[in-house]
C-alpha positions, -999 to 999 in steps of 0.1 A, spaced: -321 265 -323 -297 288 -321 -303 323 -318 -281 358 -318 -291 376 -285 -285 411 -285 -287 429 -248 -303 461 -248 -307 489 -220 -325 514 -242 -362 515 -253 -367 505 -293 -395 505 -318 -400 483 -349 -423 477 -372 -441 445 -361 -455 440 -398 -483 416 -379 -505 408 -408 -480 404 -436 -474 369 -440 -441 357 -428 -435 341 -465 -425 379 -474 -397 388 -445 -379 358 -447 -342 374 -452 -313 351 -462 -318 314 -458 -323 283 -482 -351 292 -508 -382 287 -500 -409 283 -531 -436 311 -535 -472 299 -516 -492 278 -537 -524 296 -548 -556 280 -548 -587 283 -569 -611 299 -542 -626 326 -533 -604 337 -498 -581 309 -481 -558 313 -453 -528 291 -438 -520 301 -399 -500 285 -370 -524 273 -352 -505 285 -314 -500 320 -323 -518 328 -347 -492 339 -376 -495 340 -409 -485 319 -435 -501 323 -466 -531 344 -468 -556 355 -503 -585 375 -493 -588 366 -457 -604 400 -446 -630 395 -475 -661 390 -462 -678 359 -477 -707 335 -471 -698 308 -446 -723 278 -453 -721 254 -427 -691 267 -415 -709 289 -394 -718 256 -369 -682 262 -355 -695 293 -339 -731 273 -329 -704 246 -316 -683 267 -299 -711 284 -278 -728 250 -266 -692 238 -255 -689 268 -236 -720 265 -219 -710 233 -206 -677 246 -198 -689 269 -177 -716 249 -160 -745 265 -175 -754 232 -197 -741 199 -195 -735 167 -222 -766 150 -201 -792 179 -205 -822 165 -227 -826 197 -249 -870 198 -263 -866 197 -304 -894 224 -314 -913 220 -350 -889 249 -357 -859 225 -353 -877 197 -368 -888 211 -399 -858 229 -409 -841 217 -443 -806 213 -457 -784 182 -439 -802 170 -408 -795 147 -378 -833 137 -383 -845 146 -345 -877 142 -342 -902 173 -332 -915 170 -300 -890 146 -283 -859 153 -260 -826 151 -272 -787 146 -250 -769 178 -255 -740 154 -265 -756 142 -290 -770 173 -307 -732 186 -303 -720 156 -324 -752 160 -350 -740 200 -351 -700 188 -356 -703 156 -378 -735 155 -395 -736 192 -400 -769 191 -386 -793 222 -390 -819 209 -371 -796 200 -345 -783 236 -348 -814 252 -343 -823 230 -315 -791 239 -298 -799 279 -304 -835 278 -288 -823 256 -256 -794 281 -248 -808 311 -260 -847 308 -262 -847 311 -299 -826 311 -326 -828 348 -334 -818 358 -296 -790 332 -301 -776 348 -331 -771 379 -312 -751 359 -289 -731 348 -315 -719 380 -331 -710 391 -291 -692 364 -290 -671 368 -321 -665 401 -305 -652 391 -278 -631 368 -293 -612 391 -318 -634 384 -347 -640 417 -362 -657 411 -395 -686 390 -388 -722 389 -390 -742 361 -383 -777 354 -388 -787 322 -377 -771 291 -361 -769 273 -395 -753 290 -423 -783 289 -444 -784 317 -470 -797 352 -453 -787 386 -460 -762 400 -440 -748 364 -430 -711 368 -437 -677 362 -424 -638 362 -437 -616 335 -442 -591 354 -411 -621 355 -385 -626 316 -394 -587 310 -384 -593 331 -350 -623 308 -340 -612 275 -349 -578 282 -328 -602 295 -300 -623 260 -303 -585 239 -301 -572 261 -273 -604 260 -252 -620 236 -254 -592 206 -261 -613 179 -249 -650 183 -273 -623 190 -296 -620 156 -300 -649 152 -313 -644 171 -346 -618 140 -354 -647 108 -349 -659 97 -382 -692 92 -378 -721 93 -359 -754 75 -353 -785 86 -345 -821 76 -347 -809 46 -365 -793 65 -392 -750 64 -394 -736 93 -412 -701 103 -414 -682 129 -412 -682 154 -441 -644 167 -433 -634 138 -458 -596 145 -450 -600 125 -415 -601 97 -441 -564 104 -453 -529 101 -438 -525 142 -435 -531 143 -396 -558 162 -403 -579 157 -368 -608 188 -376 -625 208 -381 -656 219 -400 -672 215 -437 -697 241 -455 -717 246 -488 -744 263 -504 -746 276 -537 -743 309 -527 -710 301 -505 -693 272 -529 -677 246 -510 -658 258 -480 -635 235 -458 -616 248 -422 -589 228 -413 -566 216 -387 -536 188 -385 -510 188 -361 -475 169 -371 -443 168 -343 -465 192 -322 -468 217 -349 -504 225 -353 -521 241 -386 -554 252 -396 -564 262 -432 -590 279 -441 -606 276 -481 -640 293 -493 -658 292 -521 -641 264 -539 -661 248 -573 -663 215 -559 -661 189 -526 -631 174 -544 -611 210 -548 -619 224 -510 -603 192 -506 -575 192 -527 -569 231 -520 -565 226 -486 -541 197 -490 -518 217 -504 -522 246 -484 -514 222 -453 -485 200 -471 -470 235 -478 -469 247 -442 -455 211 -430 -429 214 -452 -414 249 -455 -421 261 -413 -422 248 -383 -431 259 -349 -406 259 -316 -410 264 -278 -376 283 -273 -384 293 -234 -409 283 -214 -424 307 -187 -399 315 -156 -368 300 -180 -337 317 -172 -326 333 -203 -290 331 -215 -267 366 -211 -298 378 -189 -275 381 -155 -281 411 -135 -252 431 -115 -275 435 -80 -272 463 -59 -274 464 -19 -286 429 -18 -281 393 -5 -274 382 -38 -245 398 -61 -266 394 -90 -301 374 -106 -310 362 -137 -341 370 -158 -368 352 -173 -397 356 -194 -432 355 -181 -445 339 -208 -437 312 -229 -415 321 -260 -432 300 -288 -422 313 -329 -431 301 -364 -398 293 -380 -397 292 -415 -370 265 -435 -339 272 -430 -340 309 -410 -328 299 -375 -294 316 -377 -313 349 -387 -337 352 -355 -323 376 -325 -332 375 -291 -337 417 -281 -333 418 -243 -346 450 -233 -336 454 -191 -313 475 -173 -279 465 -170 -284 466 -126 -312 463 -105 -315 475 -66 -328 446 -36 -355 440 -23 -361 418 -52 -394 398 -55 -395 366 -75 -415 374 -105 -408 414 -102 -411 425 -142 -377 445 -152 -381 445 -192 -392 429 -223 -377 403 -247 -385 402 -284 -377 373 -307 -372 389 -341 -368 379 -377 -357 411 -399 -383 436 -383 -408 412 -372 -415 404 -340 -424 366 -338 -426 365 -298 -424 391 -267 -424 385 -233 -421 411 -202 -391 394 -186 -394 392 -145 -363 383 -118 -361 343 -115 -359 345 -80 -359 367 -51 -333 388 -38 -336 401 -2 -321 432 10 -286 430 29 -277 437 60 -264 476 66 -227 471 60 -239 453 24 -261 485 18 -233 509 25 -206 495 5 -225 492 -21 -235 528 -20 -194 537 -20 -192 511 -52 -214 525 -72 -207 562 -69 -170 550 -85 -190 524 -116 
């Protein structure tokens, strides 16, 4: 890609613009058609490694989740075992409680024991409730204790609009969450937990003698669609979160309240086809990367000068076409003074399109830069009284 840098020594605002779909400051480039709208209630199109936004209707709305409030009942169990509080082997007690709650079911049976692993896939692929519910009680001693859990964890997470009930999705007042909030946690269940991930992807699932598969019928399809959850109710509609990954570009969608199975479907096939084919997403420096034009004039040191690199990785949603219009805004002093310590932050870099930022990084010294001997000190000191 290549990219305009300009080197700054001066401090600079600009208007970030973070929640205004990047479909709307695209500048000069090769058209790009208008987002396709869906028939449903709030959807939502996001990179799925930084979170930017693509196309966006009603995603701070709150709405009715169905069963796409599992992902949260998921996410919890995955980081129990994470964390060595649980593991895949526990054998978790199914209560009447578990047993005897309706809706889809992975038909445990009240009174036995149950893998954690298991009850994981009957939450993720069979959209379990009793599996659900099972999972609540053994982490958090019952289900309403467990629902308090969840709503600190959405907290914690960045989900700001939420309120959950139960473990389920099951209609209760006051149940309710927004089509953005569903984007935050299914990138937090990709990013941190990559390897139960995996299990959002398997087709089905057998338990007690009884195959179901997967209600995410898009794993079905050539899309790359690899996760992640399914809901409905009548209250809620039908309601589909989404994630494929093409060339190392990973989506996730997000449709609620759709009429039918078929349209959460088809809605979110072209909400996905239309980020695939308009954006794209690019590494353009990884952590510690030199960056170009980033050479520093050093002062009383070992070293004449050192080059700067981000601390972070650099990673931007490009949309068709707008490379040439994206600037690199080096923000660092045009001379540093020695001692030097690999990794010593000197300034920022922002990777802009128009006025918004689509990366920063605090940019650090690549490598270290001792002080020089006493003769190096002092003519440096004559030097730069005549710069």
């Amino acid at each position: 890609m290549r990219l305009f840098w300009i080197a700054l020594t001066y401090v600079f605002s600009l208007a970030a613009g973070a929640n205004v779909p990047l479909t709307e400051v695209l500048g000069n480039g090769p058209p790009i058609p208008a987002a396709p709208e869906l028939k449903a209630s709030g959807y939502l199109l996001i990179d799925a490694t930084n979170g930017e936004v693509l196309v966006e209707h009603n995603a701070d709305q709150p709405l009715p989740p169905a069963s796409l409030t599992k992902m949260m009942t998921a996410y919890i169990a995955e980081r129990e075992i994470a964390e060595g509080r649980a593991s895949f082997s526990d054998k978790v007690p199914i209560s009447v409680k578990a047993w005897k709650t309706g809706g889809s079911r992975m038909f445990v049976r009240e009174g036995t024991k149950v893998r954690l692993e298991d009850l994981l896939r009957g939450i993720i692929i069979q959209s379990g409730n009793d599996a659900s519910v099972a999972v609540a009680e053994y982490i958090a001693g019952s289900e309403d204790v467990f629902a308090d859990v969840m709503n600190q964890t959405a907290i914690s997470i960045g989900m700001t609009n939420t309120q959950f009930k139960n473990s389920t999705g099951l209609p209760e007042e006051g149940h309710h969450t927004t089509a953005e909030d569903l984007g935050i946690l299914a990138a937090r269940t990709i990013r941190d937990f990559p390897e139960t991930y995996a299990i959002y992807s398997e087709k089905n699932f057998t338990y007690n003698g009884i195959k179901q598969p997967n209600r995410n019928n898009l794993l079905f399809r050539e899309l790359g669609v690899d996760g992640l959850k399914t809901g409905h109710t009548e209250e809620a509609g039908y309601c589909l979160v989404a994630s494929a990954e093409r060339e190392d570009f990973r989506l996730i969608s997000v449709v609620m309240g759709t009429a039918t199975e078929k349209s959460r479907e088809h809605e979110t096939t072209k909400l996905l086809q239309y980020g695939f084919r308009y954006f794209s997403g690019q590494t353009l420096f990884t952590a510690g990367q030199p960056l170009p034009e980033s050479t520093r004039k050093v002062w009383f040191g070992e070293a004449e000068s050192v080059d700067l690199a981000p601390t972070q990785a650099l990673y931007v949603t490009v949309p068709l076409g707008r490379e040439p219009s994206i600037q690199a805004i080096l923000d660092a002093p045009d001379s540093l003074d020695a001692p030097l310590e690999s990794g010593t932050a000197v300034g920022t870099v922002k990777i802009m399109l128009g006025e918004r930022i689509l990366a920063e990084s605090p940019v650090a010294v690549a490598n270290a830069v001792p002080e020089g001997g006493i003769f190096k000190r002092l003519v440096d000191y004559v030097l730069r009284l005549f710069a």
